[in-house]
N, C-alpha and C positions, 0 to 999 in steps of 0.2 A: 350087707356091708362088705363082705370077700369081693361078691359080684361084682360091686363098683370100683373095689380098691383094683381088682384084674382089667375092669375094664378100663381105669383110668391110665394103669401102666400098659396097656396094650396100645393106644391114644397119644399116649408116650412114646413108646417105638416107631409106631409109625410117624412120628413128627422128626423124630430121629433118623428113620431111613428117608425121609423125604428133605431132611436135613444133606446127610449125608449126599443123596443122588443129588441136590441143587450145587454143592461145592465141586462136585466131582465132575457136572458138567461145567461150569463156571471155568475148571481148571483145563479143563479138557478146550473151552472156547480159546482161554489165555494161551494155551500152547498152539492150539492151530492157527491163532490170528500174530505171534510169534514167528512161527514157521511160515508164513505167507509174507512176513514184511523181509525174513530173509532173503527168501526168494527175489525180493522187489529189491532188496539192497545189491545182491547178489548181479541181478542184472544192470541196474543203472550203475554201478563201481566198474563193471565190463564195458558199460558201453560210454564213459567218460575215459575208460584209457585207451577204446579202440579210438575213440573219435579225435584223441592226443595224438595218439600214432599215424594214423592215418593221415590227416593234413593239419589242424590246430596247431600241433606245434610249432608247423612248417611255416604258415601265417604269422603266428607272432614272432618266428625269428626273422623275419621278412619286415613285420610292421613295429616290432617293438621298442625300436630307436626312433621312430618318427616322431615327430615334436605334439605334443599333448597340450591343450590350454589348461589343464590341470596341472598335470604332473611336471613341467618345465616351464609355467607363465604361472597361474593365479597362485599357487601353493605356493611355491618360493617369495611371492610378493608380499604374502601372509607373514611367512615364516621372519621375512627381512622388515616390515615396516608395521605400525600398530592400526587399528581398527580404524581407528580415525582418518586413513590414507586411504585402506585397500576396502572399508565398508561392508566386510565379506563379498564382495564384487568378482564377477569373472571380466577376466585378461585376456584376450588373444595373444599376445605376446608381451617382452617386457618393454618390446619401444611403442606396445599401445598403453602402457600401464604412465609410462613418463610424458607421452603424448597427450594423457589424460581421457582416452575412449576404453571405456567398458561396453561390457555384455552381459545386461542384467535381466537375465532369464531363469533362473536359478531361485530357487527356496536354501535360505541359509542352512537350514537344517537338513537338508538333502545335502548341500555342501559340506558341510559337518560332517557328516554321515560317508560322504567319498575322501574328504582330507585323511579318515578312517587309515583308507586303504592306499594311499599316498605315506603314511607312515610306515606303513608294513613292509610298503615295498622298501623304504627307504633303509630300514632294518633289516629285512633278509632280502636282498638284490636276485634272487631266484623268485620272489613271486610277485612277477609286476601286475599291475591293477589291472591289465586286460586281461591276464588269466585268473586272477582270484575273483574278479568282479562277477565274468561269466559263466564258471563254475555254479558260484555261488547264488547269482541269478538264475542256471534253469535247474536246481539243483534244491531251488524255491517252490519253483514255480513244479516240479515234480511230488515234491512231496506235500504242498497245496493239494494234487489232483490225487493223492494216496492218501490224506486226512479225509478226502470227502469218500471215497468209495468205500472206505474203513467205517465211519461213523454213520453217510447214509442207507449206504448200501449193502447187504448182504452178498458179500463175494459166495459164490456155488459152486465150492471144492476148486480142486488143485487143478483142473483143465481152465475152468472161468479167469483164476487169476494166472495161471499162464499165458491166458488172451490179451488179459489188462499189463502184463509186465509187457508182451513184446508192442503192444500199442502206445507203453511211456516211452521204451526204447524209440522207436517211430520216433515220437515227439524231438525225443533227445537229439536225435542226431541231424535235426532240422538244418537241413545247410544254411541258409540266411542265417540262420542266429547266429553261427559261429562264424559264418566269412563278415557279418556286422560287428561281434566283438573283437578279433583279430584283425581286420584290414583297417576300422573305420575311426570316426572316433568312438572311443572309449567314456568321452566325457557328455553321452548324451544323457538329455533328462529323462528319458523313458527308461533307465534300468531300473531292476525291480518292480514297478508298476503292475507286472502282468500275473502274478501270484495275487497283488490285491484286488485284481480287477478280476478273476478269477471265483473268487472269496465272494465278493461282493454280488456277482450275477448267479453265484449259487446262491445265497441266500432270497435274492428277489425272487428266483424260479421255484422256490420250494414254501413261496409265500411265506417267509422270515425275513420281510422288511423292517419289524421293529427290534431284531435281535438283539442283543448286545455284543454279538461277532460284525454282524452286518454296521451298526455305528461305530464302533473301535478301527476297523479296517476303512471305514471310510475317511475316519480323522484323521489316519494316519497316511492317507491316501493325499489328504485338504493339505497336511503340515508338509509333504516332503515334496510331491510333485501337483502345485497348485493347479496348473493350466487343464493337467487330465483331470483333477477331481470339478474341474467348473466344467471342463464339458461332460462329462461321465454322470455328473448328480443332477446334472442339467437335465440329462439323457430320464434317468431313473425317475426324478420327480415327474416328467412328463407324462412317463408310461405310466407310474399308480395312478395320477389322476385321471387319466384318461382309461386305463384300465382296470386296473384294481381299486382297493379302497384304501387312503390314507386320514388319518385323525389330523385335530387342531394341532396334536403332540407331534406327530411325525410332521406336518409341515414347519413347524416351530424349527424340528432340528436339523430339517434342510436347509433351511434362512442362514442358521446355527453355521452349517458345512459351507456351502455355498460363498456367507460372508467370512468365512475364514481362511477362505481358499480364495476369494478375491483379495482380499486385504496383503494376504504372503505373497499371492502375484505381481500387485504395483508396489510392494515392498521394496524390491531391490532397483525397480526403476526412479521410487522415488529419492531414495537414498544414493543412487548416481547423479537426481539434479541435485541434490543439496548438495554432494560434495564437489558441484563442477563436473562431474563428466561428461563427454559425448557417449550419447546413446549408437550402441554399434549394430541395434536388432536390426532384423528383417523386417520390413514393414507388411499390413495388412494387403496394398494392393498386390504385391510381390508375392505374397505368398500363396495369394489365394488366383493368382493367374488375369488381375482385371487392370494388370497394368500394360494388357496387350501383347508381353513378350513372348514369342512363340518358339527360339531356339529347345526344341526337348518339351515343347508342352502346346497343347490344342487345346484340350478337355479333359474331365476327370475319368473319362472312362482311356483317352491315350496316357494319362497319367501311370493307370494300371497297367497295359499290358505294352508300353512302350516308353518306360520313362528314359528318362537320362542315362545311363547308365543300365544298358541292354543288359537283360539274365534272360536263362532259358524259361518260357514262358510254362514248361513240363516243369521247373519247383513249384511251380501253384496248381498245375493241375490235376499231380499223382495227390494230394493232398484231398483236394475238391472231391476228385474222383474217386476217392476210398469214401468219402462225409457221405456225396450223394447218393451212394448205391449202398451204404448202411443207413442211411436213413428210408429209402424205398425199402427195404428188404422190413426193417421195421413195422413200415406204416401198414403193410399186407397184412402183419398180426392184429386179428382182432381183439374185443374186449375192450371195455370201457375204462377202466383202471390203466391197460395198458396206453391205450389211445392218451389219458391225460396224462401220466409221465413224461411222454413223447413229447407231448406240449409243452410240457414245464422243462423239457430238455432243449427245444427253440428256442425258449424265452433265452434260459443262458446264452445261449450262444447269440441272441439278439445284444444282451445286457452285454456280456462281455466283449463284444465287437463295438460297441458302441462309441470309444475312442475311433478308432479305423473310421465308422461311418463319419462322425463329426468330422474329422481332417479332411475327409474327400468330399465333403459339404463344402465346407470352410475353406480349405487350406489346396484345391488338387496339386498346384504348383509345387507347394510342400514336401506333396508325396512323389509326383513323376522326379525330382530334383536328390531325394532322399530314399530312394524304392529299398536301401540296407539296411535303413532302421525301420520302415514303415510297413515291408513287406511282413515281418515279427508280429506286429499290431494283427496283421491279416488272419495269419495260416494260426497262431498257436489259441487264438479263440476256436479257429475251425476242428485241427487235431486235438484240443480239449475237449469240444464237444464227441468226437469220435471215440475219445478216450471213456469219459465216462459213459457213453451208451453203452459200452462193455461191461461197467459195474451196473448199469440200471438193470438193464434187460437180460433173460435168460436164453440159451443159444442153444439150441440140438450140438454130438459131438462130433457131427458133421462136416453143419455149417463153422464152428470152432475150428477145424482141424483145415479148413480151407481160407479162411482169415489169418490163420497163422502164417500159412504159407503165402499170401500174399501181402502179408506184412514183412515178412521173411526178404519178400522181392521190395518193396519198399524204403526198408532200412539198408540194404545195398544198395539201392537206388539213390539213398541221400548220401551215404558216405563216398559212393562214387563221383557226383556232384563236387563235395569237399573235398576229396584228393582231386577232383581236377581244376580246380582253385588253384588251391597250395601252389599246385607244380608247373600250375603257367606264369605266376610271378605278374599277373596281370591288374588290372583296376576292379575290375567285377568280374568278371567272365571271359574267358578267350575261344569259347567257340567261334567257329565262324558264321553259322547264323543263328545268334543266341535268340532270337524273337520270335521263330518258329519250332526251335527245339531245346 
């Protein structure tokens, strides 16, 4: 009876110190994954005020009086007349609102959603809607790419996520995003989209199609900007059925997404015929280039590297050039496990391009005509993808300490680009020959 009473208090202890050792690493994970988001904070908070000082600011004190169809036409037309007038409708201006032509491209809720930030400004006159919008947008779309490395990935000490912090910074300082939020309009339908599409192609890539992350983000994808969720789910459904495997259930609640996000799309068109408007879109042939006009447009491939609105054809290619030679530098690592991460690391980057591919399908004119919002669609699926190979895969301290350094050259690469924005006072670009360099 001793025997067993010692042995069972012994049984005891040891559940005790196996107790104890579980919290103690537990606490020990909570502080070091604490200490790493600092770090991450630490750097993107530096590289939103370099990217302020540097040229942004300069941008919007340049573009921030320019006339907005939001913030000086469709808002005020809200604010001054009832539902039954304005339909939640966008305005070109106020003599197309009295002329009676709308521009019904737009998810009321997405509208909703920007009227938002149209009061804010209106309330404190220091933060107008191109700078909190785009803040807030890649500041989304950063901490989207810092939930997945955190929850799927095991960061590998303090060198690894110093690779992953100066690879967001990269991202951050993308000159298109900010010469398109500061010069352009402000009132395009692609803001925010690019953290759900994000969301969305990680989850197909890591085979969690049926998630409850992967259909929340996509509803919410269907409700605020319809036209990317009908090409996007378009995209997605294709590839499970042709690739992967989907159920009775998941095709169900494609049909589900799909007609929800068609229905919000001829929403606002059909709410312009009822109340009398002229339709002001761009049309189908026009957009997609088969209406013969060739001013600034051939093809979809001069689309890309020659549109309207000449930039240095080096912002796409330091970009490209850092993806392809970290994906080669990968593919050399053998092992099977490794080999199919890598895979499921394409797939994203298939999935979350997949807006971009549909527009230069559909739309090239679109994009040679818009290369300020469209270029964004391009590169930040691509620097995504570059980003998280850095949380997937494990690096020698190396090759680490050589990535850094030429990320190092990179991110003054982009911010050089933005101050020489700013400081030309130009349309897109003032070099002189922006299409070779």
């Amino acid at each position: 009876m001793p025997a067993a009473r010692f042995e069972c208090r012994r049984a005891g202890f040891q559940g005790c110190v196996k107790k104890q050792n579980w919290q103690r690493k537990m606490k020990n994970e909570k502080l070091k994954t604490m200490s790493y988001l600092l770090i991450f904070v630490f750097f993107l908070l530096s590289g939103f005020i370099l990217i302020h000082y540097v040229g942004f600011s300069k941008i919007l004190a340049q573009h921030v009086s320019d006339p907005e169809r939001f913030r000086d036409a469709t808002f005020k037309i809200w604010d001054e007349n009832p539902i039954s007038k304005h339909g939640f409708l966008v305005f070109y201006s106020m003599q197309h609102f009295i002329d009676g032509v709308a521009y019904p491209s737009y998810s009321p809720f997405y509208l909703v959603f920007m009227y938002l930030f149209y009061c804010l400004e209106n309330a404190f006159g220091f933060l107008p809607m191109r700078a909190t919008v785009a803040y807030l947008e890649m500041a989304a779309t950063l901490a989207v790419l810092i939930f997945i490395s955190f929850k799927q990935w095991n960061l590998r000490g303090i060198r690894n996520v110093l690779l992953v912090a100066f690879s967001l910074l990269f991202l951050q300082s993308t000159p298109d995003f900010w010469i398109s939020a500061g010069a352009f309009n402000v009132d395009n339908v692609f803001r925010f989209q690019m953290p759900l599409l994000i969301l969305i192609a990680n989850e197909i890539s890591q085979g969690r199609h049926d998630s409850k992350l992967f259909w929340w983000t996509s509803a919410i994808l269907a409700l605020f900007i319809p036209l990317t969720a009908l090409l996007v789910h378009g995209f997605c459904f294709v590839w499970l059925c042709f690739v992967e495997k989907i159920d009775r259930k998941g095709i169900l609640k494609f049909g589900i997404l799909l007609s929800l996000a068609g229905v919000l799309f001829v929403e606002p068109i059909l709410v312009a015929k009822w109340l009398n408007y002229t339709i002001n879109n761009s049309g189908w042939w026009f957009r997609s280039g088969l209406d013969g006009a060739t001013p600034g447009f051939f093809n979809a491939v001069y689309a890309v590297l020659h549109p309207v609105y000449l930039r240095p054809l080096s912002l796409l290619g330091v970009p490209l050039f850092l993806a392809a030679t970290q994906y080669l530098f990968l593919r050399r690592k053998s092992g099977d496990g490794h080999a199919q991460t890598l895979n499921g690391q394409l797939v994203f980057l298939l999935i979350s391009s997949s807006y971009y591919i549909a527009l230069l399908v559909l739309w090239p004119q679109a994009v040679s005509i818009h290369p300020y919002l469209y270029d964004w669609m391009m590169l930040a699926p691509i620097v995504s993808f570059f980003v998280l190979n850095f949380s997937a895969f494990g690096y020698s301290r190396e090759v680490m300490f050589i990535y850094i350094v030429g990320l190092a050259f990179a991110i003054m690469f982009n911010l050089n680009a933005l101050a020489n924005f700013a400081n030309c006072n130009c349309r897109y670009n003032g070099m002189s020959n922006p299409v070779l360099f």
